[in-house]
MIRO-384898 format. One line per 10 residues: number of its first residue (from 0); their letters; for each residue x negated, y negated, z of N, C-alpha, C. Coordinates in pm, whole numbers, plus 32768, in hexadecimal, padded with zeros to 4 digits. Layout:
NUM) A) X/Y/Z/X/Y/Z/X/Y/Z  ...
END
This chain:
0) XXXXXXXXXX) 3616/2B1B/C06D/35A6/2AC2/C054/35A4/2A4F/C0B9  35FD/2A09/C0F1/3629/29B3/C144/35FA/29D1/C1D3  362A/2A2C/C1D5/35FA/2A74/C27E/3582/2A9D/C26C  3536/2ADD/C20B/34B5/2B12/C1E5/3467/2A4D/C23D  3469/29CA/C201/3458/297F/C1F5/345A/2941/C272  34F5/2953/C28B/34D6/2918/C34B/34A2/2975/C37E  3494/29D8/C3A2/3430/2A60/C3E7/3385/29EA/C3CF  3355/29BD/C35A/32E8/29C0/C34D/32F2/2939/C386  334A/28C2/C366/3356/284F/C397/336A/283C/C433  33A0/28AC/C483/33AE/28BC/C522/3324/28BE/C55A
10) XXXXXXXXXX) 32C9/28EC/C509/3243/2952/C555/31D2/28F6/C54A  31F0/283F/C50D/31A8/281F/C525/319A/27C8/C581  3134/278F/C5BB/3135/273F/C638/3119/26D7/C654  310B/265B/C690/30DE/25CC/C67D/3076/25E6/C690  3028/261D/C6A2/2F69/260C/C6AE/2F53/265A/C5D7  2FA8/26BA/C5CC/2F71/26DD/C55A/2F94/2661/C4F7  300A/263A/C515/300E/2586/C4A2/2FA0/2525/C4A9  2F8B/2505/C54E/2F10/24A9/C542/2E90/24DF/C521  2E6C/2574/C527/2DE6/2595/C4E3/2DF4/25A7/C44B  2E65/2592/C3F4/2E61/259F/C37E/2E55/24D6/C346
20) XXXXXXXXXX) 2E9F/24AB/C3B5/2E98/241E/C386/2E23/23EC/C373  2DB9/2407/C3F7/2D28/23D2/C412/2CD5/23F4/C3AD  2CE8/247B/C38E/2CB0/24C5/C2E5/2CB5/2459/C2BD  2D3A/242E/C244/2D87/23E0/C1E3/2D3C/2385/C1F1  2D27/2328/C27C/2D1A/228F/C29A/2C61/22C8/C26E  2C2A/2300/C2A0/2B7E/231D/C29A/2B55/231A/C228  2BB5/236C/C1AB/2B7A/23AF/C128/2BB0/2321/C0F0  2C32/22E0/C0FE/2C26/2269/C0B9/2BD6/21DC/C0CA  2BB7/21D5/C13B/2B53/214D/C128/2AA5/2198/C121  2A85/2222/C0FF/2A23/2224/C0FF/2A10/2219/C03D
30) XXXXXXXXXX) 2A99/2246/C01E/2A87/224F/BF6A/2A9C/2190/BF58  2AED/2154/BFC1/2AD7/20B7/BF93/2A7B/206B/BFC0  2A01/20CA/C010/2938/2072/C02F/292A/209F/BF9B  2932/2133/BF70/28FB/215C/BEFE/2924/210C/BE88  2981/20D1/BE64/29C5/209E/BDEF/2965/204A/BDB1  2944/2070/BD35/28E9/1FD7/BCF5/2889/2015/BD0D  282E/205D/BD29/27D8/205C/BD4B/277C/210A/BD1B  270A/2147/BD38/26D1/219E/BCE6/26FF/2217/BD41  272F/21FF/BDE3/276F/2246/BE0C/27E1/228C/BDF9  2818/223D/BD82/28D2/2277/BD87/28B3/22CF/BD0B
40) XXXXXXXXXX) 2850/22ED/BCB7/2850/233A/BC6F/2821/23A9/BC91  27B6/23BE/BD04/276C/23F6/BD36/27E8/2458/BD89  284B/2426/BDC2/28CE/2432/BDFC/293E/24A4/BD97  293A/244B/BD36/299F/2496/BD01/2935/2531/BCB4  2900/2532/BCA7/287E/2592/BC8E/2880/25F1/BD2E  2875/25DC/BD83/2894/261A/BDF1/291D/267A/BDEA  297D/2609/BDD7/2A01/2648/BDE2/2A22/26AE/BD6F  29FB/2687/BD08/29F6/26FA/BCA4/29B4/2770/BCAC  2953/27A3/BCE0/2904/27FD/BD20/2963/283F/BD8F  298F/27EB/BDEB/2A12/2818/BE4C/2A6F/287E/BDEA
50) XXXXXXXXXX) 2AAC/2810/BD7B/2B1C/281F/BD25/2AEB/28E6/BCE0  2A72/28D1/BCB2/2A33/2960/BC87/2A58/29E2/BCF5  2A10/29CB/BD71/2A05/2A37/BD9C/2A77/2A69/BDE7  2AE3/29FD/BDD4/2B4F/2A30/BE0A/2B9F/2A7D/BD9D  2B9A/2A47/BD1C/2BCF/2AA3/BCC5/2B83/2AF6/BC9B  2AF5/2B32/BCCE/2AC8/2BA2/BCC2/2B0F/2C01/BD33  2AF4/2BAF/BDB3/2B4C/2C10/BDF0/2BD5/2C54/BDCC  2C0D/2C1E/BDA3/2C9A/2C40/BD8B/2CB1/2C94/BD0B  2C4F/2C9B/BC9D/2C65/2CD1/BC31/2BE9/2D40/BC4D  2BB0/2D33/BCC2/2B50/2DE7/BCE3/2AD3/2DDB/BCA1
60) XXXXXXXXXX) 2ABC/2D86/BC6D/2A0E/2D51/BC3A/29BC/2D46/BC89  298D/2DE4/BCDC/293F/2DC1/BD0C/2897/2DC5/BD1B  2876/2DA6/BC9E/2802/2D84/BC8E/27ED/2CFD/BC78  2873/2C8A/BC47/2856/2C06/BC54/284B/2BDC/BCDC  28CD/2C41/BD26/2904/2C1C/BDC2/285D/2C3A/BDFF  281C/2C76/BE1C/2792/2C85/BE78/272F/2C42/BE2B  271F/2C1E/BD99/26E9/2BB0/BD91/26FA/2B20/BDD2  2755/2AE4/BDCC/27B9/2A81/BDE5/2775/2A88/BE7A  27A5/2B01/BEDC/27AD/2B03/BF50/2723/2AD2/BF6D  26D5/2B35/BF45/2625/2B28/BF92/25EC/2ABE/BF81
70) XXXXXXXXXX) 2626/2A55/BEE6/25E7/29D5/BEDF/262B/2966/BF49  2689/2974/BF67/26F2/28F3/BFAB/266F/28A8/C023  2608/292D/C068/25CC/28F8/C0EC/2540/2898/C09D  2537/28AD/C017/24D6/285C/BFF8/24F1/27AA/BFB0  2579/27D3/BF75/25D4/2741/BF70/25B2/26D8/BFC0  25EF/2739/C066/25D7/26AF/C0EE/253F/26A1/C0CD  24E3/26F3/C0B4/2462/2699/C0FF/242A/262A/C068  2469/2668/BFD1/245E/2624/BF84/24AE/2560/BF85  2518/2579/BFBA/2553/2505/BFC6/251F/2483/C03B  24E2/24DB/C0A8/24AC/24AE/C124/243F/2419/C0D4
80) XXXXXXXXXX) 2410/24C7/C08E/236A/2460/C03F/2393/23CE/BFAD  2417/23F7/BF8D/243B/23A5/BF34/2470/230F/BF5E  249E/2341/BFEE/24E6/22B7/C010/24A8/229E/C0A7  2428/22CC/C0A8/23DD/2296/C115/23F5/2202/C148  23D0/21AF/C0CF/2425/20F5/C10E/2485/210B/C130  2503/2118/C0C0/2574/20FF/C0F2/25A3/2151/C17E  2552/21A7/C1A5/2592/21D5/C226/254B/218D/C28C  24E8/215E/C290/24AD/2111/C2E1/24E4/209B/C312  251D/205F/C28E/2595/1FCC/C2A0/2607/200C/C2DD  261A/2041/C293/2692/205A/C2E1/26A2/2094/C36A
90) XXXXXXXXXX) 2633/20D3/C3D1/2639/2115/C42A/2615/2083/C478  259C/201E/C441/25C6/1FBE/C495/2619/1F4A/C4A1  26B0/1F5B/C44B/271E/1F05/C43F/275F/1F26/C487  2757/1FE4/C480/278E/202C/C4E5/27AD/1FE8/C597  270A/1FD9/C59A/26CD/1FBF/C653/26EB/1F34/C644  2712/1ED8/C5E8/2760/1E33/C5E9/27F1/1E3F/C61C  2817/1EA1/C5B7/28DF/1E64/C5FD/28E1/1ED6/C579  2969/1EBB/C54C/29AD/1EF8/C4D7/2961/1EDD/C47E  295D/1F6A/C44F/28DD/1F58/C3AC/294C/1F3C/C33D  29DC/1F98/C337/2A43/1F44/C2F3/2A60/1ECE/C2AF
100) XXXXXXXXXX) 2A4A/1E71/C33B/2AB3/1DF1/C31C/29F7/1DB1/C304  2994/1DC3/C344/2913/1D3E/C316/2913/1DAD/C279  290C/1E18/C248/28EF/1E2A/C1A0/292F/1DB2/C189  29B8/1E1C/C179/2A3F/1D82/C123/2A14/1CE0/C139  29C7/1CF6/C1C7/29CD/1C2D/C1BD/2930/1C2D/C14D  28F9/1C8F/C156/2861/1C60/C106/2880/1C5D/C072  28E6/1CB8/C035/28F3/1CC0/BFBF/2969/1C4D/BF87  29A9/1BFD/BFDF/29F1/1BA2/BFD9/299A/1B46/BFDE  2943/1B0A/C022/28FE/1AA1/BFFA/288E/1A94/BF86  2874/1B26/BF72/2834/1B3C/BEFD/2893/1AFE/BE7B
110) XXXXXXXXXX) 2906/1B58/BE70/293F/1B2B/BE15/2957/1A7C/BE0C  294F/1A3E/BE7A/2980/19BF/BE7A/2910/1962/BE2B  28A5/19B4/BE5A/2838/1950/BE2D/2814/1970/BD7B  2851/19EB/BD60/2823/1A12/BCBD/289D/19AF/BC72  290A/19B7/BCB5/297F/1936/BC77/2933/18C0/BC72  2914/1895/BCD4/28CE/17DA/BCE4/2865/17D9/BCB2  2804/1826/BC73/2772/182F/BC29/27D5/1850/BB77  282D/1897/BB7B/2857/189F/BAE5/28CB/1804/BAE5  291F/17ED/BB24/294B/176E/BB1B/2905/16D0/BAE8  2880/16DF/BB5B/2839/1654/BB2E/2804/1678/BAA8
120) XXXXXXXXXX) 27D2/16EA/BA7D/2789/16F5/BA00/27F2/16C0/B997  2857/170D/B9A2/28DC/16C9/B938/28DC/1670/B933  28D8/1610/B9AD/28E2/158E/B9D6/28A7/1528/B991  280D/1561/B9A9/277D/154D/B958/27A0/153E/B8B5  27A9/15BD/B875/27D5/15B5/B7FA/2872/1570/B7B9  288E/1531/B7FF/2944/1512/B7C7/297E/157B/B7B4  297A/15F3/B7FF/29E9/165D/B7B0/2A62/1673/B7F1  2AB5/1692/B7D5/2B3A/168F/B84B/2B4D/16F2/B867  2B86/1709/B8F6/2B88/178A/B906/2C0E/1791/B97D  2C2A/181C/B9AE/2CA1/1835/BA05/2CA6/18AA/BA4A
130) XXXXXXXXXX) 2C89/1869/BAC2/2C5E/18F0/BB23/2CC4/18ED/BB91  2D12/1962/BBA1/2D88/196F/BBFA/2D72/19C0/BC75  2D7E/19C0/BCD1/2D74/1A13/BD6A/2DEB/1A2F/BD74  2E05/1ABD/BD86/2E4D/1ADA/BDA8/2E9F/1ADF/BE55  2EDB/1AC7/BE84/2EF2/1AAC/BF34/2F35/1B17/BF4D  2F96/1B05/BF9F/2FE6/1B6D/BFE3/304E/1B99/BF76  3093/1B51/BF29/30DB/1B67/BEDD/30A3/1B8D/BE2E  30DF/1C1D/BE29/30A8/1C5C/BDCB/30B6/1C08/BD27  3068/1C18/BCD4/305F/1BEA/BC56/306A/1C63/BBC5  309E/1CDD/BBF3/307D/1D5E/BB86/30B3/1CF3/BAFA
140) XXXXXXXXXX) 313F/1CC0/BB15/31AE/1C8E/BAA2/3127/1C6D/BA3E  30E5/1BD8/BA80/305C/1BAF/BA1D/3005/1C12/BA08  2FD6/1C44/BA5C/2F7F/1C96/BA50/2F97/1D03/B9B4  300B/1D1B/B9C7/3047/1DA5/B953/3031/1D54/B8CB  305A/1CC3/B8D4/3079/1CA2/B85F/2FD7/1C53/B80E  2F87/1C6C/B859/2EEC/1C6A/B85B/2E95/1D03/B7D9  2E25/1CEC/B802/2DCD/1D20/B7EC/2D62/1D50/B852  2DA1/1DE5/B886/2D5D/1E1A/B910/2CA6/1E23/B8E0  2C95/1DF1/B95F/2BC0/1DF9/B97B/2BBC/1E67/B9C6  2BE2/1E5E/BA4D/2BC0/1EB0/BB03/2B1C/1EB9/BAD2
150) XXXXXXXXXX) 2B04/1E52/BADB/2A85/1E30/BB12/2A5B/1DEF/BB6D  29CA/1DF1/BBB0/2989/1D95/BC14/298B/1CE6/BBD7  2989/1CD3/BC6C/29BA/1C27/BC1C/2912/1BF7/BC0A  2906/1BD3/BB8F/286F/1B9F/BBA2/2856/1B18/BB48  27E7/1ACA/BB39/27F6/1A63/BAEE/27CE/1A8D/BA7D  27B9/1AF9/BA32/27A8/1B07/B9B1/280E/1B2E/B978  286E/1B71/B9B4/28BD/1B9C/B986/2923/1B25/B940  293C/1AC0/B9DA/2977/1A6B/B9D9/297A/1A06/B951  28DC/19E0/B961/28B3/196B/B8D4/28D4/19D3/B855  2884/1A39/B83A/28A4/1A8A/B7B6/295C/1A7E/B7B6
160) XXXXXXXXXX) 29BB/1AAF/B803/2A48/1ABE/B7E9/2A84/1A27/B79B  2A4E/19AF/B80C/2A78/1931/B7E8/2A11/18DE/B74D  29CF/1921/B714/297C/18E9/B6BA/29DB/18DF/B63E  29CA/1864/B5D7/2A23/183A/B578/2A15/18C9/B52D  2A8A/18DB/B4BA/2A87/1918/B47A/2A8F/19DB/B47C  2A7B/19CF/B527/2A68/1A9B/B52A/2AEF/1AA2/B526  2B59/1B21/B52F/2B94/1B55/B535/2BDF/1B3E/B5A2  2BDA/1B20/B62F/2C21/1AF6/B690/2BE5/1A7E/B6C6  2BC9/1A16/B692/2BA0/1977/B6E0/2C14/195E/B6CA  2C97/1952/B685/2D20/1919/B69E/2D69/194F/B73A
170) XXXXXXXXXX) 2DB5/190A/B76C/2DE2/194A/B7EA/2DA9/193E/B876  2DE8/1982/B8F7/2DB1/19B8/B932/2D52/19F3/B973  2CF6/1A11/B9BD/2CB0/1A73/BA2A/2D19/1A7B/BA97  2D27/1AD2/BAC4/2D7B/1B1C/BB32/2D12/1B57/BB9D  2CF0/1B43/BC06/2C95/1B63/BC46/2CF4/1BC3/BCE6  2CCF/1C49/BCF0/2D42/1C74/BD51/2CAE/1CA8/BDC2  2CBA/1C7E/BE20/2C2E/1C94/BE8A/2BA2/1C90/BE70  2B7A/1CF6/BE59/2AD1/1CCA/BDFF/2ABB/1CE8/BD8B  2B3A/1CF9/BD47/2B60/1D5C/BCA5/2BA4/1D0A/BC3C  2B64/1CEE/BBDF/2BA5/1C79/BB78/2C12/1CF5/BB2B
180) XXXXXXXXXX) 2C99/1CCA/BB59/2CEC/1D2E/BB23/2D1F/1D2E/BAB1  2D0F/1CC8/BA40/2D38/1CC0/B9CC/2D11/1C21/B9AD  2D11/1C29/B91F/2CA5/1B9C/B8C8/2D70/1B89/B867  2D5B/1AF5/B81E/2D9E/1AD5/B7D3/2E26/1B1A/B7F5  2E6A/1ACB/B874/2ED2/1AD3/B8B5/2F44/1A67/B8A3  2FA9/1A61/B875/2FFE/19FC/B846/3064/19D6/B8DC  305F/194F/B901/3075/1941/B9AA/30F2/18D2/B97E  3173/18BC/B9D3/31AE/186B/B9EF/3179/17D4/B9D6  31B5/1766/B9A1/317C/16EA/B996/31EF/167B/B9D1  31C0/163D/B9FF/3231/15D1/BA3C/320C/1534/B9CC
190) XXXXXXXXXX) 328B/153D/B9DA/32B4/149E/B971/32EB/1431/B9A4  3293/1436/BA28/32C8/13C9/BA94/32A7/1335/BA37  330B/1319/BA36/32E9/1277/B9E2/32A8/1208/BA2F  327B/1213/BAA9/322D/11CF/BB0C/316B/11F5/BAE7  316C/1250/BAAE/3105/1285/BAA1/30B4/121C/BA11  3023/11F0/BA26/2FF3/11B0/BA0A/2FE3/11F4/B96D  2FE8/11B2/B905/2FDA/11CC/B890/2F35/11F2/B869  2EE4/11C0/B8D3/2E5C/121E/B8C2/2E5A/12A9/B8BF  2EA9/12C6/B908/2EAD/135D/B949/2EAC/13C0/B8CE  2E83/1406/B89D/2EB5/1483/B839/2F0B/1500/B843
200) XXXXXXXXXX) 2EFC/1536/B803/2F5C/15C9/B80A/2ECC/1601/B894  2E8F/160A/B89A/2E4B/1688/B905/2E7A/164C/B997  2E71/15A0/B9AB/2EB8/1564/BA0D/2F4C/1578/BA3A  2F61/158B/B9D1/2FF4/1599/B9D7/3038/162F/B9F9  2FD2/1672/B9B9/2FF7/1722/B9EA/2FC8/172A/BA86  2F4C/16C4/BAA4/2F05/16F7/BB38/2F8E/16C4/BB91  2FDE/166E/BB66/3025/161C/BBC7/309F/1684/BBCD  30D9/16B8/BB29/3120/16EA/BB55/312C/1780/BB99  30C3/179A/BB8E/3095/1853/BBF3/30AD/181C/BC6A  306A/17BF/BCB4/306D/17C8/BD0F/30DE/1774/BD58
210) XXXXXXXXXX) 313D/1750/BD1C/31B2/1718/BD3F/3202/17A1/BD3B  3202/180A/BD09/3237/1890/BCF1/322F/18CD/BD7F  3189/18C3/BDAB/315D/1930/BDEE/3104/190A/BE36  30D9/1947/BE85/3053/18FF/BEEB/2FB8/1936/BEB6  2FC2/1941/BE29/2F1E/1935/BE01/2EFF/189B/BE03  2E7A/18E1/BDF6/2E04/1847/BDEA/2DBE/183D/BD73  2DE2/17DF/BCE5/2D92/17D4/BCAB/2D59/1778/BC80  2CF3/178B/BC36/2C7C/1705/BC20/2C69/1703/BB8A  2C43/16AA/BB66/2C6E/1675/BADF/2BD7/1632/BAB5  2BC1/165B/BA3C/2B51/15EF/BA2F/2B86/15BC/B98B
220) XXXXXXXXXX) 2B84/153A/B99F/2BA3/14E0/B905/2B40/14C8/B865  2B6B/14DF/B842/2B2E/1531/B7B9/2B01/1474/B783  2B51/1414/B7B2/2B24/138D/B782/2AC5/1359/B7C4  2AD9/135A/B856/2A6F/1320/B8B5/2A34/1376/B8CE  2A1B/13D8/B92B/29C8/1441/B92C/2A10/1420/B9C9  2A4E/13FD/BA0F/2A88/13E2/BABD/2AD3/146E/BADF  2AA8/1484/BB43/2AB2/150B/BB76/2B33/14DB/BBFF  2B9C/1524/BBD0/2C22/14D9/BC60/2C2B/1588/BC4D  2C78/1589/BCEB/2CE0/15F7/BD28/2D5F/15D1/BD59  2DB7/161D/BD39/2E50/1600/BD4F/2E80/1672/BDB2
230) XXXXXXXXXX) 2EC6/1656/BE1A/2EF7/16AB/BE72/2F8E/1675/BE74  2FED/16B3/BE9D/3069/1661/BEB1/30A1/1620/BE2B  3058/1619/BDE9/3094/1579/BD87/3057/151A/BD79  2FEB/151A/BE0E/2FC2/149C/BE2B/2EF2/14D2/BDD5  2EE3/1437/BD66/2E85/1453/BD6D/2DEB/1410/BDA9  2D85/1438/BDA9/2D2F/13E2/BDC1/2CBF/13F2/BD83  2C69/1375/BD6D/2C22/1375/BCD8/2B9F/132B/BCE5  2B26/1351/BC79/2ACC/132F/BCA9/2A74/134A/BD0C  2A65/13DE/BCED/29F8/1437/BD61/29A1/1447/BCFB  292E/142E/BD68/28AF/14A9/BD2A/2883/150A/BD5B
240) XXXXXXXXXX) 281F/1557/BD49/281C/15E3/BDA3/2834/1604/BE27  27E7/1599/BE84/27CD/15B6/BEF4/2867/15A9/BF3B  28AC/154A/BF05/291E/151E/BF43/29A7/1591/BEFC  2978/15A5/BE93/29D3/1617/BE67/2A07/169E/BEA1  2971/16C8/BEDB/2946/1730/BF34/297B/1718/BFC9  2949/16B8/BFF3/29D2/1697/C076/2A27/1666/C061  2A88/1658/BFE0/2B1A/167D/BFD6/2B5F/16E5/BFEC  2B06/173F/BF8A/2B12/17E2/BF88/2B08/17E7/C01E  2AB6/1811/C05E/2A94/185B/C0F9/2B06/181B/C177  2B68/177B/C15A/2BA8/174F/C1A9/2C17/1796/C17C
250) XXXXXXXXXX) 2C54/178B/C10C/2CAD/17C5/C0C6/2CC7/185C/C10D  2C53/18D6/C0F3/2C7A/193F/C138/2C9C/1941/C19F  2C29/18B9/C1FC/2C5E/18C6/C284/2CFE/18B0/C29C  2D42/1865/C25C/2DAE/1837/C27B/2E03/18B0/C24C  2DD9/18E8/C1E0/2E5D/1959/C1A9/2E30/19BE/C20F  2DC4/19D9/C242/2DBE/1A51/C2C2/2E17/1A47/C353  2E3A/19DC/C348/2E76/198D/C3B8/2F1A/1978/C397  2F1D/1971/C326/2FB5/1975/C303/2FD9/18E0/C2ED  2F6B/18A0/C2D5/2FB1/180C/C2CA/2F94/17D5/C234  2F56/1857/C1DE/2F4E/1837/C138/2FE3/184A/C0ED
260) XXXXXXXXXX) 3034/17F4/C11E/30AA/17F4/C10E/30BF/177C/C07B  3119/17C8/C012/3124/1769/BF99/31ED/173B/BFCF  31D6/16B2/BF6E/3265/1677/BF93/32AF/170E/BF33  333D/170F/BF51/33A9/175C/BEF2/33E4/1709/BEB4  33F0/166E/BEDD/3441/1612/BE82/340C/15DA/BE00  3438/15DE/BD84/3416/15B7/BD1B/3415/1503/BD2A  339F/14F2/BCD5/33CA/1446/BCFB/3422/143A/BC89  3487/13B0/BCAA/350C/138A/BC5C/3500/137D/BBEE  355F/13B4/BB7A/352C/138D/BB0D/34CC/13D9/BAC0  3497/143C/BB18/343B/14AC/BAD4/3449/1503/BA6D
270) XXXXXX) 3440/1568/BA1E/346E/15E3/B9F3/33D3/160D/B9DF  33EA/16A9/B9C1/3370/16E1/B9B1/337D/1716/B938  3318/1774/B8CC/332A/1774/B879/32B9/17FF/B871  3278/1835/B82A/3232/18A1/B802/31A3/1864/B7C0  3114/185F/B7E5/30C1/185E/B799/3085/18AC/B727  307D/1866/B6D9/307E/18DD/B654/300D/18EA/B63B
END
């Protein structure tokens, strides 16, 4: 079996690795344009049709197999006509630069702006709320001990999750790229005794996440309605939309750059504790 194995492992070649890689790299960021969207169902509906006629082939069905077959050439011209826009955008993001990296930046500022339109509304209404970015450094630990969404980040979602009384307004939002990854998340809290006795438990969890880790989160106060973001430890307070929104957009700039760097030192005197 071993030799069977290197025999097959000898015979392959560095051009056949990089044409299987380029596959891999193609089929995955075309299923992550599709994600969220009426395409990825449309997608996995594709692939299942794939999934069919290959196990017709193999089990000798072949009256599904030449069904299957003769329809596949009407698929392409059906899909052509379905996603006429979206291929149009995209063919001219294409002739811009990387259609890749401007999606991700469009659906990143999208998301930024459905945070700062659901933030001020909270804001608006006194409701408190706790919205976490996730950075370079992973968050599953919170995340697990949450209540999974993998949803689009949007402001309805946002206000309905944080509204008194539902089922997950205690806690958390965990936000991991443009995907709110879990609601009513129980986060690290710091008991820095320097810390102003205004502050509450959601202040106190934003300070201590991100004294943990290099997320960014923003806090809105359930007494005042003041909308602050905490990076590092360090917070700052008293935004309203417009200025919130170029927090957010400097912020990425800096973590794209490598300089969204959180301290590792606990301040003196600290301990952390579990939000319940």
């Amino acid at each position: 079996m071993l030799s069977a194995a290197w025999s097959l492992v000898s015979r392959i070649e560095l051009l056949d690795v990089l044409d299987i890689v380029l596959i891999a790299v193609i089929i995955y960021n075309v299923l992550l344009l599709v994600r969220g969207t009426r395409g990825w169902y449309i997608t996995v509906g594709i692939l299942s049709l794939f999934g069919f006629y290959y196990a017709a082939h193999l089990l000798h069905l072949r009256t599904l197999e030449w069904l299957l077959d003769n329809f596949s050439g009407y698929i392409i011209f059906a899909l052509i006509v379905l996603f006429q826009s979206e291929l149009r955008k995209a063919l001219a993001e294409l002739g811009r630069g990387n259609i890749i990296t401007r999606m991700r930046h469009r659906r990143r500022r999208e998301s930024f702006e459905e945070i700062v339109l659901a933030a001020t509304t909270l804001a608006n209404r006194q409701i408190g709320g706790l919205i976490v970015l996730e950075g370079t450094f992973g968050l599953r630990n919170y995340i697990e001990n949450g209540i999974e969404i993998d949803a689009g980040v949007t402001y309805d979602l946002l206000v309905t999750i944080f509204t008194p009384n539902t089922p997950l307004h205690d806690g958390a939002v965990i936000v991991q790229g443009e995907r709110i990854a879990a609601a009513s998340c129980f986060l690290p809290l710091t008991l820095d005794p320097l810390l102003s006795n205004e502050l509450g438990t959601r202040h106190r969890a934003a300070i201590g996440i991100t004294e943990e880790t290099d997320a960014l989160a923003i806090v809105i106060s359930e007494e005042t309605g003041i909308i602050s973001t905490v990076s590092g430890g360090k917070m700052t307070r008293n935004l309203d939309g417009p200025t919130l929104l170029e927090h957010l957009r400097q912020s990425e700039k800096r973590r794209g750059k490598g300089l969204f760097e959180k301290s590792r030192r606990r301040p003196e005197g600290s301990r952390r504790q579990e939000v319940m």
